[in-house]
BAVEX-64956 format. One record per residue: residue number from 0; residue in three letters; x, y, z of N, C-alpha, C, O in turn. Coordinates in nm, 2 decimals. Layout:
<nodes>
{k: NUM, r: ALA, n.east: X, n.north: Y, n.up: Z, ca.east: X, ca.north: Y, ca.up: Z, c.east: X, c.north: Y, c.up: Z, o.east: X, o.north: Y, o.up: Z}
...
</nodes>
This chain:
<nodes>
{k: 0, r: UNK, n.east: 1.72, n.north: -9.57, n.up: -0.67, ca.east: 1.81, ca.north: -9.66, ca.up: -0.75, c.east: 1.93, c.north: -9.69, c.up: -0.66, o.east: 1.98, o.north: -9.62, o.up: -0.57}
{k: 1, r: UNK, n.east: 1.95, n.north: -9.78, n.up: -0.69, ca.east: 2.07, ca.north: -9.87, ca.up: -0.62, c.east: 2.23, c.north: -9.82, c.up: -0.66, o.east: 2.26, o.north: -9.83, o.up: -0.78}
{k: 2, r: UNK, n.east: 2.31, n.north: -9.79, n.up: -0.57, ca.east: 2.41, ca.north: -9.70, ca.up: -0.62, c.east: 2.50, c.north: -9.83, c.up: -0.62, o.east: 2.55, o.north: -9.85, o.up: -0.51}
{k: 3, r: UNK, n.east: 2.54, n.north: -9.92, n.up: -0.71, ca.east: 2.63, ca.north: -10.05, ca.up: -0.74, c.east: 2.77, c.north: -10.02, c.up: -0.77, o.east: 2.84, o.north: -10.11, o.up: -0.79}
{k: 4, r: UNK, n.east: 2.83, n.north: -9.84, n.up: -0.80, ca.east: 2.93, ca.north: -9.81, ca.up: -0.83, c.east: 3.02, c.north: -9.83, c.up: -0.72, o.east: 2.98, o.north: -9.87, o.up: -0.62}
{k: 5, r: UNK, n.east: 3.16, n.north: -9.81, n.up: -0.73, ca.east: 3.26, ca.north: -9.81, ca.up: -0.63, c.east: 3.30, c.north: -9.65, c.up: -0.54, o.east: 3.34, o.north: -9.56, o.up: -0.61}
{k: 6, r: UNK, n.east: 3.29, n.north: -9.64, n.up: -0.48, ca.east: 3.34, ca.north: -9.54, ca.up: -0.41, c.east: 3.46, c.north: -9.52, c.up: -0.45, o.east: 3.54, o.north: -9.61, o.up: -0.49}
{k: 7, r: UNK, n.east: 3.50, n.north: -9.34, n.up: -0.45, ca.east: 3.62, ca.north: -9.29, ca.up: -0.50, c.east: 3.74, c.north: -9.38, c.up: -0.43, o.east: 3.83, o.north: -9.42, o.up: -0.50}
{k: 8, r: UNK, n.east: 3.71, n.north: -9.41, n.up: -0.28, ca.east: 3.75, ca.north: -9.45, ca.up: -0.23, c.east: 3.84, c.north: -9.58, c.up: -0.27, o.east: 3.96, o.north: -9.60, o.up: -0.28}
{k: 9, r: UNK, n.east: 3.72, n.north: -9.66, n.up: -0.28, ca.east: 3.74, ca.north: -9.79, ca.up: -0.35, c.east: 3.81, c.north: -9.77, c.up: -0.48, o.east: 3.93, o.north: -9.81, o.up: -0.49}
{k: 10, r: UNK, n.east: 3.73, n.north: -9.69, n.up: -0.59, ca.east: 3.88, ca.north: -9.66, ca.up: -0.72, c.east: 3.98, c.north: -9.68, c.up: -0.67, o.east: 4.04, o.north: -9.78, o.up: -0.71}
{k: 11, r: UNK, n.east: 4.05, n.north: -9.60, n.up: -0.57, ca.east: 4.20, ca.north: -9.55, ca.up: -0.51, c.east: 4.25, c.north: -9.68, c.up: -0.53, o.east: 4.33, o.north: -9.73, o.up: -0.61}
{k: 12, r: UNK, n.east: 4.14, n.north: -9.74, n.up: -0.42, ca.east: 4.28, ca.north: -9.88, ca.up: -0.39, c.east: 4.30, c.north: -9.93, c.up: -0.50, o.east: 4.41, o.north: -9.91, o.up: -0.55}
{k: 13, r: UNK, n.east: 4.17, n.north: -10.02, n.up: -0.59, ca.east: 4.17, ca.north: -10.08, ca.up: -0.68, c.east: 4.28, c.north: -10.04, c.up: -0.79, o.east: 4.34, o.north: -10.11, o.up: -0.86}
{k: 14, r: UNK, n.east: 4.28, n.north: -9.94, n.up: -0.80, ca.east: 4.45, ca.north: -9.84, ca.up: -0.88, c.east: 4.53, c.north: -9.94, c.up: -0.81, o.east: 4.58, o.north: -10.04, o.up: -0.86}
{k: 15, r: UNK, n.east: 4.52, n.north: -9.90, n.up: -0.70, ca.east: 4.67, ca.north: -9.92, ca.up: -0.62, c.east: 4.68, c.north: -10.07, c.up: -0.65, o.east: 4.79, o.north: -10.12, o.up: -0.66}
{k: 16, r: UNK, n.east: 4.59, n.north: -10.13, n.up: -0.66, ca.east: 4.61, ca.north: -10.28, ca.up: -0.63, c.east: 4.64, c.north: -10.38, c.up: -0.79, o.east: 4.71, o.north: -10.48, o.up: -0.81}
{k: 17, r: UNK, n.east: 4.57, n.north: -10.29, n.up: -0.89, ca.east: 4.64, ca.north: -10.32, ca.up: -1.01, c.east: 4.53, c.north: -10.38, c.up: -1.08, o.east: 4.54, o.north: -10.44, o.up: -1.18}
{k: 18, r: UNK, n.east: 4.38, n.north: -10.34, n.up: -1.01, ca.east: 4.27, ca.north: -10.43, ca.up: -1.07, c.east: 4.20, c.north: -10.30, c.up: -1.15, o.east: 4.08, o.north: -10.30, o.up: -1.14}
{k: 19, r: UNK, n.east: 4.24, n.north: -10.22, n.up: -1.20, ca.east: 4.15, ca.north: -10.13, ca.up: -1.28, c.east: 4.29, c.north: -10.01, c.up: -1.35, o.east: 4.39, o.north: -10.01, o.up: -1.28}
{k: 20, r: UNK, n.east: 4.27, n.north: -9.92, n.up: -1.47, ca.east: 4.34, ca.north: -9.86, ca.up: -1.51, c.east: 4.28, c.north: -9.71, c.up: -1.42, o.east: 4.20, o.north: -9.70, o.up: -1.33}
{k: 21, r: UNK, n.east: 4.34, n.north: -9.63, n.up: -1.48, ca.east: 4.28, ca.north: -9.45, ca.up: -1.45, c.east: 4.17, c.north: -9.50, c.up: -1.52, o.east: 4.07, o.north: -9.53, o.up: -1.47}
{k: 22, r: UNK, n.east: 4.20, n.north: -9.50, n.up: -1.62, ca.east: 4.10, ca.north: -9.47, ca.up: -1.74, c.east: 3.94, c.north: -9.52, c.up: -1.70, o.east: 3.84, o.north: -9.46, o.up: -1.70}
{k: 23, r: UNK, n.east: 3.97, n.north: -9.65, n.up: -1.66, ca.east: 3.87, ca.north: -9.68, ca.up: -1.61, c.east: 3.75, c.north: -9.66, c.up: -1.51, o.east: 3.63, o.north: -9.67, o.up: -1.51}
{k: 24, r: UNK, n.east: 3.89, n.north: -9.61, n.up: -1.41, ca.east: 3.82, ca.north: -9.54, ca.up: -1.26, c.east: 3.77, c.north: -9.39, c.up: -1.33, o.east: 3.70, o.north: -9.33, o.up: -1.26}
{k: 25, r: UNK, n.east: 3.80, n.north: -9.35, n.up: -1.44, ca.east: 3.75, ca.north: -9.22, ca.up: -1.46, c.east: 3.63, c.north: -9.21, c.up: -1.52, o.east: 3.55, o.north: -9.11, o.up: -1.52}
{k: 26, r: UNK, n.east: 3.62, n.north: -9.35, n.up: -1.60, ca.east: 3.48, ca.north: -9.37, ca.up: -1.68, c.east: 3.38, c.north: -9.40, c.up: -1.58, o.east: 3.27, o.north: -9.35, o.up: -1.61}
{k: 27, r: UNK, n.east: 3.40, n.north: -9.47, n.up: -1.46, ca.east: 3.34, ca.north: -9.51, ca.up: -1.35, c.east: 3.29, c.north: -9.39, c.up: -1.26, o.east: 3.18, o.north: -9.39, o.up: -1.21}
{k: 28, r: UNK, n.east: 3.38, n.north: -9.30, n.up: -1.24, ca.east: 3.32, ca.north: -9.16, ca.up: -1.17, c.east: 3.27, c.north: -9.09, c.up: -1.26, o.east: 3.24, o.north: -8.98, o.up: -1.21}
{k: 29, r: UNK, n.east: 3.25, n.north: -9.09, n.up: -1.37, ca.east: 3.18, ca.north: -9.03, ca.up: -1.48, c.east: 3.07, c.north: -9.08, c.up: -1.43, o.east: 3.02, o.north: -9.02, o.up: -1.34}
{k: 30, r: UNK, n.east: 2.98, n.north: -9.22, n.up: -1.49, ca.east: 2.89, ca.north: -9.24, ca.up: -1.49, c.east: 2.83, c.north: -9.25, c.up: -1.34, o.east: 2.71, o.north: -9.28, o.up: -1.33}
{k: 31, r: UNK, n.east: 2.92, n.north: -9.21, n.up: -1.22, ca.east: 2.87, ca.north: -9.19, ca.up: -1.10, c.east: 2.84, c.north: -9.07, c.up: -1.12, o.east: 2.72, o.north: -9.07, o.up: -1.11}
{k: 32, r: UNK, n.east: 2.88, n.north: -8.98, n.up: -1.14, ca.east: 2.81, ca.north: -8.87, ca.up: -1.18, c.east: 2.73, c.north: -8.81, c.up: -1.25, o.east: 2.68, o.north: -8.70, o.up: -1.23}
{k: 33, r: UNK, n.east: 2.73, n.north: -8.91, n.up: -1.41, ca.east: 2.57, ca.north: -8.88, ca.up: -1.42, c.east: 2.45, c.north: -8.92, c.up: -1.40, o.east: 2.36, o.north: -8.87, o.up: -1.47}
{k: 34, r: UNK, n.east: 2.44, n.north: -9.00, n.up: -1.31, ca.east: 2.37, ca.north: -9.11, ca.up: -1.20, c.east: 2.32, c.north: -9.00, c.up: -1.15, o.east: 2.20, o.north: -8.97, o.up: -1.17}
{k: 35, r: UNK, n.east: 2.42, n.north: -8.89, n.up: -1.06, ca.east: 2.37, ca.north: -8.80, ca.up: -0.96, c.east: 2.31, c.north: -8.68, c.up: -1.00, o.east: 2.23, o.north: -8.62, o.up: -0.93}
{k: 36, r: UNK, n.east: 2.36, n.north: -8.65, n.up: -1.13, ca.east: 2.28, ca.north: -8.52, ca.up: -1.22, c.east: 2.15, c.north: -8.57, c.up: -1.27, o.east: 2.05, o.north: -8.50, o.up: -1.30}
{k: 37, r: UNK, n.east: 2.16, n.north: -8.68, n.up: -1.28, ca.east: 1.97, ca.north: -8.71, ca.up: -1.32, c.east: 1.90, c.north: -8.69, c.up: -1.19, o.east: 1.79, o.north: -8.63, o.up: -1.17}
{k: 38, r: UNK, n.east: 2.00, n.north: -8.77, n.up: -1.11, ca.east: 1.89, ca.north: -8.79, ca.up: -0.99, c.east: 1.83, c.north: -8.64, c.up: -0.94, o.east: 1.71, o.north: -8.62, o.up: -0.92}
{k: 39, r: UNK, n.east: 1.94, n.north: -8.51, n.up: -0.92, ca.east: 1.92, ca.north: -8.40, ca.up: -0.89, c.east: 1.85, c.north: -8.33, c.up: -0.97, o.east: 1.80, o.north: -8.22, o.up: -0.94}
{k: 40, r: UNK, n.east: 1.83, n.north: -8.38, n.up: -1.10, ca.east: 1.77, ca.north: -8.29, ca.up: -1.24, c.east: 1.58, c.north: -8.32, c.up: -1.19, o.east: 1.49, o.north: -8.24, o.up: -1.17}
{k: 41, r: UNK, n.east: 1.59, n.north: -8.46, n.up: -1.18, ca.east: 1.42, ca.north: -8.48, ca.up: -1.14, c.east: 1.38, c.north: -8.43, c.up: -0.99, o.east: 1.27, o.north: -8.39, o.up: -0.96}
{k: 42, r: UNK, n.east: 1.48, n.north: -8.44, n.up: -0.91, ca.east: 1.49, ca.north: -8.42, ca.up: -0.75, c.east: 1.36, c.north: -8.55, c.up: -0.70, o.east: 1.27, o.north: -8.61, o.up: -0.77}
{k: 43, r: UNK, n.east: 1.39, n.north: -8.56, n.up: -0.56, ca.east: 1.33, ca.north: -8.69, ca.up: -0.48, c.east: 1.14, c.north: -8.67, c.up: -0.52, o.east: 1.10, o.north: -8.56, o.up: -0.55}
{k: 44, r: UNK, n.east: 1.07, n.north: -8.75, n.up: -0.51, ca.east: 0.98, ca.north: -8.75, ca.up: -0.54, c.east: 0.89, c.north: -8.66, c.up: -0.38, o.east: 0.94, o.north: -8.67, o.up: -0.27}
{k: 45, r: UNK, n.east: 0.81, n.north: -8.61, n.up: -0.39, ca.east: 0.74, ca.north: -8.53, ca.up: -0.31, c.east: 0.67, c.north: -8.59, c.up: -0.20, o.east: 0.56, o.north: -8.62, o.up: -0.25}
{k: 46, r: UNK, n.east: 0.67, n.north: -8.62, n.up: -0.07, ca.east: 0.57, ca.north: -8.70, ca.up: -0.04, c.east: 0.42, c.north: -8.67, c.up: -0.09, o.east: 0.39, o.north: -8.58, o.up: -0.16}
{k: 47, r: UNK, n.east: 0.34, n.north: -8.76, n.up: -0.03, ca.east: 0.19, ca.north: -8.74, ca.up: -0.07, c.east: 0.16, c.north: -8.74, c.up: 0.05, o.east: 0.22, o.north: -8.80, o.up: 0.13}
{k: 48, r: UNK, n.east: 0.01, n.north: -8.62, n.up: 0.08, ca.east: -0.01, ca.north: -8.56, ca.up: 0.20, c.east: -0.12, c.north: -8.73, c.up: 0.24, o.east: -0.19, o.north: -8.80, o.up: 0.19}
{k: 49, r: UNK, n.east: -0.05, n.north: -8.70, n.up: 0.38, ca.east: -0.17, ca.north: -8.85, ca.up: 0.44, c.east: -0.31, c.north: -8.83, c.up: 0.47, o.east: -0.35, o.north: -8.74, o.up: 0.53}
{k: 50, r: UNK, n.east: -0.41, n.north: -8.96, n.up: 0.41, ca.east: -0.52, ca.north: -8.86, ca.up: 0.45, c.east: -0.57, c.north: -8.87, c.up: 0.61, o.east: -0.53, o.north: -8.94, o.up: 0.70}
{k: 51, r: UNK, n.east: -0.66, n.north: -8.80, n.up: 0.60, ca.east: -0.69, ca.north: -8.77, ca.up: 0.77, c.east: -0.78, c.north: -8.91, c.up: 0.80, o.east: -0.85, o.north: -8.99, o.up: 0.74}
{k: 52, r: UNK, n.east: -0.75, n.north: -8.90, n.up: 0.94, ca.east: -0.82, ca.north: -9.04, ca.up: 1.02, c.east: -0.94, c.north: -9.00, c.up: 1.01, o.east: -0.98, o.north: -8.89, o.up: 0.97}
{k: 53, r: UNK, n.east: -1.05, n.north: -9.14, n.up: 1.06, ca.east: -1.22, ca.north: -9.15, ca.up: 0.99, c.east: -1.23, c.north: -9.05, c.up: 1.09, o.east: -1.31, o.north: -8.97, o.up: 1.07}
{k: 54, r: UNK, n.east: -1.15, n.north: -9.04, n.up: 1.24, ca.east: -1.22, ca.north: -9.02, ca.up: 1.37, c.east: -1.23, c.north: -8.89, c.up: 1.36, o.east: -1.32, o.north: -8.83, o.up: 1.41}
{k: 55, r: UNK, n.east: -1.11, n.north: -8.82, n.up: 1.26, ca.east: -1.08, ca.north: -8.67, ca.up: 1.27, c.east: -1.20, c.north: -8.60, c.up: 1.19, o.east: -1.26, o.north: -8.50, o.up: 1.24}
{k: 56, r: UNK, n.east: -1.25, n.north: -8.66, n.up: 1.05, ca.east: -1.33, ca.north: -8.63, ca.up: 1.00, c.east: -1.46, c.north: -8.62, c.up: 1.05, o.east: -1.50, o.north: -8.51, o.up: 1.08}
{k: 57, r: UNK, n.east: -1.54, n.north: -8.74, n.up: 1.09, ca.east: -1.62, ca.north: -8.76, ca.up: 1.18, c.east: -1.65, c.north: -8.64, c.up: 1.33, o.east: -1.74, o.north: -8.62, o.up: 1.41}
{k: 58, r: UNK, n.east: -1.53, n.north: -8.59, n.up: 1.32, ca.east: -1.56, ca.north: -8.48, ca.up: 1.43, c.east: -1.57, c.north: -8.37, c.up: 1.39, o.east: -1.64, o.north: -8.29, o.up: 1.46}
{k: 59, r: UNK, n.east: -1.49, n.north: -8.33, n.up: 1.26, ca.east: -1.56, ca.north: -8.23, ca.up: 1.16, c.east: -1.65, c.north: -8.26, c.up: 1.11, o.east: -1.70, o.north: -8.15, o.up: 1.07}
{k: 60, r: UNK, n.east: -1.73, n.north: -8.35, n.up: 1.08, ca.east: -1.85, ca.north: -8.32, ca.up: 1.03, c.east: -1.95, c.north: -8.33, c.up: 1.15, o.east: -2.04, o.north: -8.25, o.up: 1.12}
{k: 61, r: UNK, n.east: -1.97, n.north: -8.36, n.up: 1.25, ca.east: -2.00, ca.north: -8.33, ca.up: 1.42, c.east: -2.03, c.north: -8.18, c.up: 1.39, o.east: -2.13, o.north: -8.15, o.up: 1.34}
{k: 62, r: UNK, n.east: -1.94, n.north: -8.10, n.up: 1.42, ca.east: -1.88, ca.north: -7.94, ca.up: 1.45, c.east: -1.97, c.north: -7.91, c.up: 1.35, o.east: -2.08, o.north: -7.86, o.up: 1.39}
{k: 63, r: UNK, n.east: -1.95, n.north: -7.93, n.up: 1.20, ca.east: -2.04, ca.north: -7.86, ca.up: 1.09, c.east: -2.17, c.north: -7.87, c.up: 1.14, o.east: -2.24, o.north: -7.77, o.up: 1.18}
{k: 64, r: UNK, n.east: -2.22, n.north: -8.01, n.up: 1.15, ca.east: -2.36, ca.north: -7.99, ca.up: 1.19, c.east: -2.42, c.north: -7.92, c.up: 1.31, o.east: -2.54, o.north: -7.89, o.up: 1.32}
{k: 65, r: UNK, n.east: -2.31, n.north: -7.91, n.up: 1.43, ca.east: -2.37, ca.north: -7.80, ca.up: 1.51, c.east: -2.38, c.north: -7.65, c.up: 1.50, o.east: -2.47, o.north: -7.58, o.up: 1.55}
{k: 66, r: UNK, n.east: -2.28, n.north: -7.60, n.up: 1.42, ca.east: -2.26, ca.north: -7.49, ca.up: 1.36, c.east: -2.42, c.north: -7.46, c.up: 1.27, o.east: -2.49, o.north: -7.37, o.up: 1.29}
{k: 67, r: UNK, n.east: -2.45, n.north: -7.55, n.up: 1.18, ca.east: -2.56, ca.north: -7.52, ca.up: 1.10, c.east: -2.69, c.north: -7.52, c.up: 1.20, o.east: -2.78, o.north: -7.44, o.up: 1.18}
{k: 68, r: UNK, n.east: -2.70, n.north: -7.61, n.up: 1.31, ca.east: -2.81, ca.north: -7.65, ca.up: 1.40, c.east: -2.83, c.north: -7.49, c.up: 1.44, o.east: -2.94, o.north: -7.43, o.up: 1.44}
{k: 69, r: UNK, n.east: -2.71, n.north: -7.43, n.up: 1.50, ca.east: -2.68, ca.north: -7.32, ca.up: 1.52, c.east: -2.74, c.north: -7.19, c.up: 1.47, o.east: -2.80, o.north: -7.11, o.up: 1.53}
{k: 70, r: UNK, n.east: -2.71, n.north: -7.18, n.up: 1.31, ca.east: -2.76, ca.north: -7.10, ca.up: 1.24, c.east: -2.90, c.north: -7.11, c.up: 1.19, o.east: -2.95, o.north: -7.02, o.up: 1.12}
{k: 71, r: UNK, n.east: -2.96, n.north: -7.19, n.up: 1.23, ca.east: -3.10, ca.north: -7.21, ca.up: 1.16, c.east: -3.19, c.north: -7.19, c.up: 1.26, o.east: -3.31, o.north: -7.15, o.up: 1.24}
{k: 72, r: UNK, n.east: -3.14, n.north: -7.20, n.up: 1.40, ca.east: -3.18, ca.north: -7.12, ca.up: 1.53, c.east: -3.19, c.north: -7.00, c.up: 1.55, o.east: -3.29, o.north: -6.93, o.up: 1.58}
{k: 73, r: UNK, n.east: -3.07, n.north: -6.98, n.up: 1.51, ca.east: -3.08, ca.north: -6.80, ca.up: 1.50, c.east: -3.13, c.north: -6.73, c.up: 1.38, o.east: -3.15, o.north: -6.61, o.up: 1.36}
{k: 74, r: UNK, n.east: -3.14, n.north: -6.82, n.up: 1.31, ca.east: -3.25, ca.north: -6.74, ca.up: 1.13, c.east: -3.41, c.north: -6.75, c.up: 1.21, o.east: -3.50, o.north: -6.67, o.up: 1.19}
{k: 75, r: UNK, n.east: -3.42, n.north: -6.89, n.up: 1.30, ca.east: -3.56, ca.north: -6.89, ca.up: 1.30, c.east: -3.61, c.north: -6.74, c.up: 1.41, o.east: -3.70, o.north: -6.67, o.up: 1.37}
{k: 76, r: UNK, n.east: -3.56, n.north: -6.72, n.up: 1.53, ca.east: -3.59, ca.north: -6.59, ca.up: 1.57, c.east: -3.56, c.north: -6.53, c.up: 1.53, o.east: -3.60, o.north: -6.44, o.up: 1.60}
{k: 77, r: UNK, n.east: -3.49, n.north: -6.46, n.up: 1.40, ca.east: -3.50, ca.north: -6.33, ca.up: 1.35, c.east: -3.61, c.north: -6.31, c.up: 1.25, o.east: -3.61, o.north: -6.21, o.up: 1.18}
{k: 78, r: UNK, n.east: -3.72, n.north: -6.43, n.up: 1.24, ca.east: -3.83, ca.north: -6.42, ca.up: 1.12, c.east: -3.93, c.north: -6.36, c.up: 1.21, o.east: -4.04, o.north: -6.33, o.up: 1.17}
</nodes>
């Protein structure tokens, strides 16, 4: 979400400059702050794990099948 409020900073002057009351700038850091308690209440969304490249797979399933070629070798001499 798009933070469109003013910085404390900005309140300051705007006081100073005669374009906003307290009152104002206080409703204004209010609602900047409960902006930031939601945001913190749900926290940032989680990434999502990436999935693996075709090539990486492809080389696991390679490995699997020599592993089984493997085993079926060694079942066949122990019959």
């Amino acid at each position: 979400m798009k933070d469109d409020l003013p910085t404390p900073e900005e309140l300051g002057e705007q006081i100073k400059a005669g374009k906003i009351t307290e009152a104002e700038a206080i409703e204004i850091m209010s609602e900047r702050a409960r902006r930031q308690a939601f945001a913190n209440l749900f926290g940032p969304q989680q990434p999502q794990p990436k999935p693996e490249s075709p090539g990486l797979q492809k080389k696991q399933v390679a490995i699997l099948v020599l592993i089984i070629i493997a085993l079926i070798i060694v079942a066949s001499f122990m019959l």
